[in-house]
C-alpha positions in Angstrom: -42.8 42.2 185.6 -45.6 41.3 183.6 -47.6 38.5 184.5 -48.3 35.5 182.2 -51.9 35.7 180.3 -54.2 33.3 182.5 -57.0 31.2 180.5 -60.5 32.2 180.5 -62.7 29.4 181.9 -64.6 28.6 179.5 -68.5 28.7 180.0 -70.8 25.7 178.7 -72.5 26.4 175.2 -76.0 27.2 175.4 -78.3 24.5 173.9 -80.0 26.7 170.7 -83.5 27.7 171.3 -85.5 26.2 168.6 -87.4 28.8 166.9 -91.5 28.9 167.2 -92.0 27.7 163.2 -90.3 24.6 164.2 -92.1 23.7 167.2 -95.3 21.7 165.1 -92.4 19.5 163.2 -91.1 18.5 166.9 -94.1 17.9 168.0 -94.4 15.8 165.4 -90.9 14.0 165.5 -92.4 13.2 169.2 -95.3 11.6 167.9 -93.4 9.4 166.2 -90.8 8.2 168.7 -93.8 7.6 170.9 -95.8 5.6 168.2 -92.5 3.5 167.3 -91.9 2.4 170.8 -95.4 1.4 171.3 -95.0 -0.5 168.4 -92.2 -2.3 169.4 -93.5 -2.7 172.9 -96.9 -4.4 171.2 -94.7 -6.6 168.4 -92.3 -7.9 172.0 -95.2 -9.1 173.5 -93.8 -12.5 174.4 -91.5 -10.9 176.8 -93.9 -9.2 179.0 -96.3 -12.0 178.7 -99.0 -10.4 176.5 -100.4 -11.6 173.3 -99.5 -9.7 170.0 -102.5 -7.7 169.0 -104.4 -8.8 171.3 -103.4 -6.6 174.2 -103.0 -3.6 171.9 -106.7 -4.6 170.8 -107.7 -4.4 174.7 -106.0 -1.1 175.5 -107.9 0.5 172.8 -111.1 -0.6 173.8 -110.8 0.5 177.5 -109.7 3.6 176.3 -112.6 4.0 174.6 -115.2 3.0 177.5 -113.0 5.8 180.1 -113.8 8.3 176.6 -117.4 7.4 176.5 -117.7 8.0 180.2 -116.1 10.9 181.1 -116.8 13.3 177.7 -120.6 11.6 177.2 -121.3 15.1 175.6 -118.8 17.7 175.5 -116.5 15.8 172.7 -119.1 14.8 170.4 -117.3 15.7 167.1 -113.9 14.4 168.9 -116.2 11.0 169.3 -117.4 11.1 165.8 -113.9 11.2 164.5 -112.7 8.0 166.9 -115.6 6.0 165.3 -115.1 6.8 161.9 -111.2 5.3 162.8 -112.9 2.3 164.1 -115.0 2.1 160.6 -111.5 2.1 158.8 -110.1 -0.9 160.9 -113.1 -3.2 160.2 -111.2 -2.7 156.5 -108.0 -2.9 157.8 -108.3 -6.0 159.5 -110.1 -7.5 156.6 -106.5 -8.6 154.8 -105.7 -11.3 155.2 -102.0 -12.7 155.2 -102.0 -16.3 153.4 -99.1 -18.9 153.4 -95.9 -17.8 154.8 -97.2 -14.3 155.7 -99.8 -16.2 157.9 -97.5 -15.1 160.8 -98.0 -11.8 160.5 -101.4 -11.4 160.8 -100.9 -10.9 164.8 -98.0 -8.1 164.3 -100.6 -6.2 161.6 -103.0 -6.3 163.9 -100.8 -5.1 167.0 -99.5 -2.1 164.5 -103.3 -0.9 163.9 -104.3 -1.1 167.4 -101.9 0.5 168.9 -101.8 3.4 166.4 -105.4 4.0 167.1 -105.0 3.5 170.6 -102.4 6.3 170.4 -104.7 8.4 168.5 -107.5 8.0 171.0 -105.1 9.0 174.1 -104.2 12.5 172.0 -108.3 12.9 171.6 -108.0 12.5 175.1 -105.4 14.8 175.8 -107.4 17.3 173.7 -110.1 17.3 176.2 -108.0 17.2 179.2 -106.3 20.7 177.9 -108.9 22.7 179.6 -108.3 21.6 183.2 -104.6 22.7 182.3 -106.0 26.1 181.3 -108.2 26.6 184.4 -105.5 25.2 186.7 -102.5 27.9 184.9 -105.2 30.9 185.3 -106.5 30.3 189.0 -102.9 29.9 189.7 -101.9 33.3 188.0 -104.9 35.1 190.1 -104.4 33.6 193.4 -100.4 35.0 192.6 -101.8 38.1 191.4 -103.0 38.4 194.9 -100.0 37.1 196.7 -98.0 39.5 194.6 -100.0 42.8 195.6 -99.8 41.5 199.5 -96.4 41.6 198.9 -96.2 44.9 197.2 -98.4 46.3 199.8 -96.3 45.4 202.6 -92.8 45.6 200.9 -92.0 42.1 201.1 -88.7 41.2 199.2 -88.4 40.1 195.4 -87.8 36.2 194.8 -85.8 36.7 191.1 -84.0 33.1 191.6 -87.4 31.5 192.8 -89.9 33.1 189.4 -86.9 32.0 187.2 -86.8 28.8 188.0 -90.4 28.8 188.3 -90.3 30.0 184.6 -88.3 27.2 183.2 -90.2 24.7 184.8 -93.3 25.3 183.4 -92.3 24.2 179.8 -91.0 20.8 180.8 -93.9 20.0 183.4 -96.6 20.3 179.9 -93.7 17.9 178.0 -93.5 15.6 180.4 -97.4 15.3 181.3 -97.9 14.5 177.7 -95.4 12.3 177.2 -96.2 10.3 179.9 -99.8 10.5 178.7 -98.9 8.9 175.3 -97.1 6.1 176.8 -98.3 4.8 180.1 -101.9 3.9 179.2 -100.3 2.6 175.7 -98.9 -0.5 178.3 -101.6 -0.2 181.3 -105.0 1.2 181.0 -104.4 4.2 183.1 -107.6 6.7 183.7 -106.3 10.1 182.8 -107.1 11.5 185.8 -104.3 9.6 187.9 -102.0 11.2 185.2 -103.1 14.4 184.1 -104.6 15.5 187.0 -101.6 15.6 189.0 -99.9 17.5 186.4 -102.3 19.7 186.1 -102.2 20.9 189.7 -98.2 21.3 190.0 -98.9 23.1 186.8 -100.9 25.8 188.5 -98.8 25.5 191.5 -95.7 26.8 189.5 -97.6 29.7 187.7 -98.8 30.6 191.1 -95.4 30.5 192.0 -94.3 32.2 188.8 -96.6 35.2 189.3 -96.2 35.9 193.1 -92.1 35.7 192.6 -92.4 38.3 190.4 -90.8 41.7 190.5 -92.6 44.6 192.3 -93.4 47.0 189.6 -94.6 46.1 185.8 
């Protein structure tokens, strides 16, 4: 007696892997989602109790001041850049809105501001990329070295703990940026209380990454 033909479960479709020529166009399709809900955050002032333009205005300048001092020398061309930006505003905040456009003024002056605040954090976030680097490599060493002690003393393979490792490591540099782009756009935030942090579970995970990995290359 033949048995009846049982359903296969079906297993969930993997979410495609977008390809390395698209990553720049995502990165910028990011850039954009956080620039247009900064700007809506700065044009809803009212509701949080800020000022339109006004507190876009004052989160650029801090930002600025935390640039000056923590890069006083290493980012000079980055600097030069951010005040040739600030050259182009004195322009931009030179029209005027007459008549019934009068209202406006405050919502122009939020959009600038906060799109050059924006541009400052990724300056920023430019400079900040070599504590990332140093973190990912003295984590990958001091692996390297858990990894031989392992070798040397046949300790057992972790394959569940480096995979998971693996994927983390891609999120944790989306997430620090994102977070990055946005906080500070609503509080002045020093990049250290962000980044920083980031930057150590960072190397935390390669370390993890490398030791977890299997015995022989």
């Amino acid at each position: 007696m033949t048995q009846p033909n049982r359903p296969r479960p079906q297993t969930p479709d993997k979410k495609p892997i977008t390809p390395w020529y698209w990553l720049p166009f995502k990165g910028l399709e990011i850039l954009l989602w956080v620039w247009l809900t900064l700007v809506v955050l700065e044009w809803s002032s009212a509701l949080w109790g800020w000022q339109v333009g006004i507190h876009a205005q004052d989160i650029l300048y801090a930002q600025i001041n935390l640039f000056e001092q923590d890069y006083p020398s290493a980012n000079q061309t980055l600097m030069s850049i951010l005040l040739q930006l600030l050259d182009e505003v004195d322009g931009m905040m030179s029209i005027q809105f007459t008549g019934f456009f009068a209202a406006v003024m405050p919502y122009w002056q939020g959009l600038v501001f906060s799109t050059l605040a924006l541009l400052t954090r990724i300056l920023m976030l430019l400079g900040f990329y070599p504590v990332f680097l140093l973190a990912m490599f003295v984590g990958g060493f001091d692996g390297l070295m858990v990894r031989q002690r392992r070798i040397a003393h046949f300790g057992r393979e972790t394959v569940t703990m480096n995979y998971h490792a693996k994927l983390l490591l891609g999120p944790l540099g989306f997430y620090a940026t994102l977070i990055w782009l946005i906080i500070p756009g609503i509080w002045p935030v020093h990049p250290a209380w962000i980044l920083l942090p980031f930057a150590i579970v960072m190397g935390l995970t390669v370390r993890l990454f490398v030791a977890s990995y299997k015995k022989f290359l």
